[in-house]
C-alpha positions in Angstrom: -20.0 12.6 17.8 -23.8 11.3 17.1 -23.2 9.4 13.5 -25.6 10.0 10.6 -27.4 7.4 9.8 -26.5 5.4 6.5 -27.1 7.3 3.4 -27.3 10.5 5.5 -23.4 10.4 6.4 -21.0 12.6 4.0 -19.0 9.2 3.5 -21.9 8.7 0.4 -21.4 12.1 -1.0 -19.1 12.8 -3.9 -15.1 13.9 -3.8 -12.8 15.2 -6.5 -9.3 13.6 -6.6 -6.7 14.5 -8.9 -6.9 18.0 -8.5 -10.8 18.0 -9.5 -9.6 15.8 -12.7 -12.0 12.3 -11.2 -15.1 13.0 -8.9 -15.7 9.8 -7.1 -19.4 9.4 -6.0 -18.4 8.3 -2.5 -16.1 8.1 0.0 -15.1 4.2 0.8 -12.1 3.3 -1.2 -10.8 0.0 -1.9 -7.4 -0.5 0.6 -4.0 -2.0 -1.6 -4.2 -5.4 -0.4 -2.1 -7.7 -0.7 -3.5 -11.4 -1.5 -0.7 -13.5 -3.0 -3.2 -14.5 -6.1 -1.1 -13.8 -9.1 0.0 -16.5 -11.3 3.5 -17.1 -12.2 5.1 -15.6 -15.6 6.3 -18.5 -17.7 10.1 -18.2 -16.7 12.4 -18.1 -20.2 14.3 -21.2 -18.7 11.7 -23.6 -17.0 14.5 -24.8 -14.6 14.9 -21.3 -13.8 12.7 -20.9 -10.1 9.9 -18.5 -10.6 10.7 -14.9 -9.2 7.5 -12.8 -10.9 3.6 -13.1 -11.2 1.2 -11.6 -13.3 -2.7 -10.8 -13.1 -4.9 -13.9 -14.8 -8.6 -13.6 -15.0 -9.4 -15.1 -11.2 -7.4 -11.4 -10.4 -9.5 -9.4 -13.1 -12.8 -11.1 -11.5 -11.6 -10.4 -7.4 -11.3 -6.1 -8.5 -14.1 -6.1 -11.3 -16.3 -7.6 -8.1 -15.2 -4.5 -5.8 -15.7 -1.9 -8.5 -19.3 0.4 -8.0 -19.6 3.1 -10.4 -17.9 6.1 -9.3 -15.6 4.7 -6.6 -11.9 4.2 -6.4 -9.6 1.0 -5.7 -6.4 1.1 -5.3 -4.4 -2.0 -6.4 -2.7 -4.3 -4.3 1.1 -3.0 -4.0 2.8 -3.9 -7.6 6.4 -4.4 -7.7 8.5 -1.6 -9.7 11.5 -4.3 -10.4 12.4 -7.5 -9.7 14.3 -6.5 -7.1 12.2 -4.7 -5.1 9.4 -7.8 -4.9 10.2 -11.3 -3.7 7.2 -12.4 -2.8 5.1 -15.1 -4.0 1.8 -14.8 -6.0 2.8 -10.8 -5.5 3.0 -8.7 -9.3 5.1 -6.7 -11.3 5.1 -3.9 -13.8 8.2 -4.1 -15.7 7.3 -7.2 -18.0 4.6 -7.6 -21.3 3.2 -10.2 -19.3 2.6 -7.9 -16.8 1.3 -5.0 -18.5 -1.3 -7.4 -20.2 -2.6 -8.6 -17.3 -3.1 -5.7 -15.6 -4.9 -3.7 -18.3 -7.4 -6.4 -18.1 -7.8 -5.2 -14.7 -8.0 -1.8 -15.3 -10.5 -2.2 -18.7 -12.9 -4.7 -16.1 -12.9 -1.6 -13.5 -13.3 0.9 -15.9 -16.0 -0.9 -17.9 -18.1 -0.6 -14.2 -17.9 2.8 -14.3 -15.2 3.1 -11.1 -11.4 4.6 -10.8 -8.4 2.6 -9.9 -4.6 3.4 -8.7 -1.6 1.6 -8.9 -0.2 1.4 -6.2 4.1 0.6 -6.4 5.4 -1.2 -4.0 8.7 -1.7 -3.3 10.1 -4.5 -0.2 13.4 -3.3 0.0 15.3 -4.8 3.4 12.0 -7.1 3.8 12.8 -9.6 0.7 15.7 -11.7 0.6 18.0 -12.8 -2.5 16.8 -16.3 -2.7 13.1 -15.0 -4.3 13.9 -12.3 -6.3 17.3 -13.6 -7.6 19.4 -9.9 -7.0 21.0 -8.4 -3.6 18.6 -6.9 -1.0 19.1 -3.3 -0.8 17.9 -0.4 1.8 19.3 2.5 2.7 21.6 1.2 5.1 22.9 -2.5 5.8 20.7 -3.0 9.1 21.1 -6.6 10.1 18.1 -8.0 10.8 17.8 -7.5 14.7 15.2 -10.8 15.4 17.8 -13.5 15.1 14.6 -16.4 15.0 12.4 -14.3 12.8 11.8 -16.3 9.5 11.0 -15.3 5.9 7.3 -16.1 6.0 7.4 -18.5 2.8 9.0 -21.5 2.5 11.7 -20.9 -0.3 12.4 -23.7 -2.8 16.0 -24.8 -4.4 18.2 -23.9 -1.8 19.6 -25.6 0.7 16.6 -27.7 1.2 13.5 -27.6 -1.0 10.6 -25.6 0.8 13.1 -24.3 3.5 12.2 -21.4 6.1 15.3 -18.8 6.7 16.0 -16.6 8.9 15.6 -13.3 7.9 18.8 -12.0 10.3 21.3 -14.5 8.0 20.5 -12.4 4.8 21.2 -8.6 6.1 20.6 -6.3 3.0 23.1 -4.4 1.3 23.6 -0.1 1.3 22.1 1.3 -1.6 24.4 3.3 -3.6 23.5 6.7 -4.7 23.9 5.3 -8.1 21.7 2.9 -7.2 19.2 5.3 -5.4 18.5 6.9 -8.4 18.2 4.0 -11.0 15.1 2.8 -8.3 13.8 6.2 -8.5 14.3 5.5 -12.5 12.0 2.2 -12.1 9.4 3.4 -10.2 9.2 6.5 -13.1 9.1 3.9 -15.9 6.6 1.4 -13.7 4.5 4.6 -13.1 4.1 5.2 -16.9 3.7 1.8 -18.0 0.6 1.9 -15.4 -1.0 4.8 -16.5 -0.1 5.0 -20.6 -0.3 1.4 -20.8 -2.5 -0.3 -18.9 -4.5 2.8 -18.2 -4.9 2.9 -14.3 -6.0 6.8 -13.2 -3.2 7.4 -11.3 0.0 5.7 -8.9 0.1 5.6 -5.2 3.5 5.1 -3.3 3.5 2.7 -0.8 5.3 4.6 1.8 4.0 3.2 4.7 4.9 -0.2 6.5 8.4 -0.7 6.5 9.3 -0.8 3.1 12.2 1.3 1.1 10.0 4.5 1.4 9.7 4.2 4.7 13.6 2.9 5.3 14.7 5.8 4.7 12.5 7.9 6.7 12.8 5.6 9.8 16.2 6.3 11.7 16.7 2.7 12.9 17.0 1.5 9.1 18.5 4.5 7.9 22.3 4.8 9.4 23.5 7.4 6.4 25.0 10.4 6.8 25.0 11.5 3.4 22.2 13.7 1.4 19.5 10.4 1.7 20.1 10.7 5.8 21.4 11.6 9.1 18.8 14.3 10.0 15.0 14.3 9.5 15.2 16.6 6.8 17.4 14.7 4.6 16.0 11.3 5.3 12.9 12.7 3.8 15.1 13.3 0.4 14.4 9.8 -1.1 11.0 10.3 -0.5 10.3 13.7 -2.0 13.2 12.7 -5.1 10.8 9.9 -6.0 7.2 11.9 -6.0 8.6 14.2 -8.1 10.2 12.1 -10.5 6.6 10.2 -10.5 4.9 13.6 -10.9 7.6 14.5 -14.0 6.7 11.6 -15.5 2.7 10.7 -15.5 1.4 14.5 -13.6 1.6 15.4 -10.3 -2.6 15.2 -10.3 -1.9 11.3 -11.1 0.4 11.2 -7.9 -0.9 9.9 -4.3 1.3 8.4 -1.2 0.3 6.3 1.6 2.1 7.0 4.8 2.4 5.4 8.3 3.9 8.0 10.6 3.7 5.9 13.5 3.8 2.5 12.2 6.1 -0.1 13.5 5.7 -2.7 10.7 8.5 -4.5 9.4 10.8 -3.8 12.3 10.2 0.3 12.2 11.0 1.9 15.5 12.3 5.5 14.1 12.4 8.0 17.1 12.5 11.3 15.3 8.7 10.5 13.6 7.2 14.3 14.2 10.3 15.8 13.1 10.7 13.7 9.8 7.2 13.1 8.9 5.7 17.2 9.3 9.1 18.0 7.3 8.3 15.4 4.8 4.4 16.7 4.6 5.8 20.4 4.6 7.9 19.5 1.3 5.4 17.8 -0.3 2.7 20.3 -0.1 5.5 23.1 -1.4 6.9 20.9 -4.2 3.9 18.8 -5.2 0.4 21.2 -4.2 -1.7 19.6 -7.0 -1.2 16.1 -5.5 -3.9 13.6 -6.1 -4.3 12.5 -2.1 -2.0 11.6 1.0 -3.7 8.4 2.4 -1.9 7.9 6.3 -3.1 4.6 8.7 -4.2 5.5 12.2 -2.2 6.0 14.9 -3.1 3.3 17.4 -3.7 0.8 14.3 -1.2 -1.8 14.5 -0.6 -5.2 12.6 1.8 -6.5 14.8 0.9 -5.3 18.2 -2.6 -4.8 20.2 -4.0 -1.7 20.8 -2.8 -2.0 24.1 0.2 -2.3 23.5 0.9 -0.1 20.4 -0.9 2.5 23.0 2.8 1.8 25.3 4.6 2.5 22.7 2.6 6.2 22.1 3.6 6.9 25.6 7.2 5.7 25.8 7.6 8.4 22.8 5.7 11.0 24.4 3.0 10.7 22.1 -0.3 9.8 24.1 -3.1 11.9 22.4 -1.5 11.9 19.2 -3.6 11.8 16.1 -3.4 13.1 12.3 -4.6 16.4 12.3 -1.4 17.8 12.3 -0.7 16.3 9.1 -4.0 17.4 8.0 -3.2 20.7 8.9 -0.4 20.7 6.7 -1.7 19.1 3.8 -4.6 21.2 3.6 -6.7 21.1 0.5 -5.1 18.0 -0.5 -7.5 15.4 -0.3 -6.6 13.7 3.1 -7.5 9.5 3.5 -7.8 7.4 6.8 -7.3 4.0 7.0 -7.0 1.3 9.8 -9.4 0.0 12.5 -12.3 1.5 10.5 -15.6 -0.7 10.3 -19.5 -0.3 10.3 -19.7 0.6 13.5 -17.6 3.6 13.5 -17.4 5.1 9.8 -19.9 7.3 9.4 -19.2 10.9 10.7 -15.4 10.7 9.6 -16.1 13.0 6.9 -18.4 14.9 9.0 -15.3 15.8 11.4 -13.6 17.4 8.9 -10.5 15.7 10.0 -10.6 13.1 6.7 -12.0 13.7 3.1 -12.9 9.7 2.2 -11.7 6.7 4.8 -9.4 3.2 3.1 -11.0 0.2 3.6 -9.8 -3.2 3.3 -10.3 -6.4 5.7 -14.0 -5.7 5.4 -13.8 -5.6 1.5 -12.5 -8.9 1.8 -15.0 -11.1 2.6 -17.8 -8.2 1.1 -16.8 -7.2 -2.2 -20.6 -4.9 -2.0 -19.3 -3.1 1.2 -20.3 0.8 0.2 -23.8 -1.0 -0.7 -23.5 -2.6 2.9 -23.0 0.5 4.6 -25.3 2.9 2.6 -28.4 0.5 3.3 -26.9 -0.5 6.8 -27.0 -4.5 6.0 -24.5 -6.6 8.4 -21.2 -7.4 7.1 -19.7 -10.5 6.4 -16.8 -11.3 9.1 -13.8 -11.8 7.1 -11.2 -14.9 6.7 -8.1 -13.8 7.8 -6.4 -17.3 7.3 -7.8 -16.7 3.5 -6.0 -13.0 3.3 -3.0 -14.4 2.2 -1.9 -17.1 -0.6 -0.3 -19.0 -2.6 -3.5 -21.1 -2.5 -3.9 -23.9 -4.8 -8.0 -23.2 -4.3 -7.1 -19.2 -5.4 -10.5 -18.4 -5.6 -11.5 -19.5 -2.1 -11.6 -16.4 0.2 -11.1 -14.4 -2.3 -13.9 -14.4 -5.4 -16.4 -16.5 -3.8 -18.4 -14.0 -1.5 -21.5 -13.3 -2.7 -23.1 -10.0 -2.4 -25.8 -10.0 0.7 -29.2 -11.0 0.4 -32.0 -11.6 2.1 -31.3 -15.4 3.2 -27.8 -13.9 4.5 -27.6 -14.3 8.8 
């Protein structure tokens, strides 16, 4: 397909989201990114480690930057409970602290005239005890099958300050159905804190990447063999149980989900993926038709594997020309996302296609916090930091709020 030329590309004309309720002026939206910048919350006992982080102004400054008038971000992934994060420098929503500092995100986004999500993020399997304090829960005790793989952060006051462990030494715990539905519970009261109380327009599930979402849909992470798995069909149920709690509780127009259908992040190798994910799609379509979006990564985009060799993998499942169409198929008037692999070279026409209705963005919006500016006047874009994508940093604001937007003495 010829693309259109900068401004003449459909990416730069408007969309209504959230069942028509927010008509975004154009079409490149802010990917959840996570960027490890949060500050800690002052723990009640300071010889307590810390085990939560909240939004300070440097955070406020990093989305307000991103924000043009009409567009959407979506957050990095916000924790629903302390035991679904772990992760340091990554947020919660369950604390004043937290709630505070992330309307000051919202009001500096809003006050630019743009749109942002929550998106809630829960680690499940991927955390270990040490940082959040509680068990490690999935949905089924799956040992960790990399016996050298180490948590990527050094973890202080345990055996030995700043140690590395291995991730197979801590293997998670089943969740109980008990405990399935007091999650769902947290992500409901999470949901409306975000939207009654720090005013984002809406929550995104992150259901993609190997996280709990995505645990239970995965049959190498889900062993169960009770209503939350042991067919395709019912290892969708944890899935479609939480968007419609979500949807109960702040509307299902204020409800999105990001999906990877054939991701392998985090250990995912699920073999039924067609089966579970076009049942999953089906369901949500029936149950939840005024949805606010489905956003779903690419195929043959991989963050732990090359093209090449994600492209193996395609084959060895019998899935060589696979794309997303099917999904769009499915979804059908639901506004459908893209993200993954997408840059300057190859955006414009996605829209044109009719395959997508707005493409997810977020390496590139790294190191160019103007990027739909970028693109609609075809300026070069700033090559990105990838050793700066990810604190803690004591120097937070390095690779994170110090791009400036182009200009003319830019090479």
């Amino acid at each position: 397909m010829v693309q259109p030329k900068n401004a003449d590309s459909k990416i730069f004309s408007q969309l209504r989201i959230a069942n028509g309720d927010i008509k975004l002026n154009h079409r490149i939206i802010l990917a959840p990114l996570t960027r490890n910048r949060n500050v800690p919350c002052i723990p009640k006992d300071p010889l307590e480690p810390v085990r939560t982080w909240c939004p300070d102004e440097v955070v406020v400054e990093y989305y307000r930057q991103r924000t043009t008038e009409g567009g959407l971000l979506v957050s990095e992934g916000i924790n629903p409970n302390q035991q679904g994060g772990g992760m340091p420098g990554t947020p919660g929503l369950w604390l004043p602290e937290h709630i505070a500092g992330w309307k000051k995100v919202v009001d500096a986004v809003h006050a630019k005239g743009g749109y942002i999500y929550c998106q809630l993020w829960h680690q499940g399997r991927t955390t270990i005890e040490h940082m959040t304090g509680m068990c490690t829960v999935s949905p089924s005790g799956v040992a960790w099958n990399d016996p050298e793989e180490l948590y990527p952060y050094p973890v202080k006051g345990c055996r030995g300050e700043g140690e590395s462990l291995k991730l197979a030494d801590y293997t998670s715990i089943e969740m109980t159905v008990d405990m399935i539905k007091d999650t769902i519970s947290d992500f409901c009261e999470a949901a409306r804190r975000a939207v009654e109380e720090c005013g984002f327009d809406g929550v995104e599930v992150h259901g993609a990447n190997g996280y709990l979402p995505e645990q239970f849909l995965s049959d190498n992470t889900n062993l169960r063999t009770d209503h939350y798995g042991g067919t395709p069909q019912k290892a969708c149920n944890f899935s479609l149980e939480l968007m419609e709690g979500l949807a109960g509780t702040v509307g299902q127009q204020k409800v999105a989900i990001r999906l990877s259908p054939f991701g392998m992040y985090n250990q995912i190798r699920g073999t039924k993926r067609m089966e579970t994910f076009t049942h999953l799609c089906r369901q949500l379509k029936s149950r939840l038709p005024n949805m606010s979006y489905a956003s779903f990564i690419e195929p043959r985009y991989e963050q732990v594997f090359s093209a090449n060799e994600k492209d193996a993998f395609l084959r060895s499942w019998g899935l060589a020309s696979v794309d997303l169409s099917i999904f769009r198929k499915i979804l059908g008037s639901t506004p459908f996302l893209t993200a993954g692999g997408w840059n300057d070279t190859n955006v414009r026409g996605l829209v044109e296609s009719s395959q997508y209705d707005a493409v997810v963005m977020g390496r590139w919006f790294t190191s160019n916090p103007d990027l739909p500016q970028r693109l609609l006047e075809g300026r070069p874009l700033r090559q990105y930091e990838r050793e700066r994508f990810y604190g803690p940093f004591q120097d937070r604001e390095r690779g994170y709020t110090d791009y400036d937007p182009w200009c003319q003495n830019e090479s």
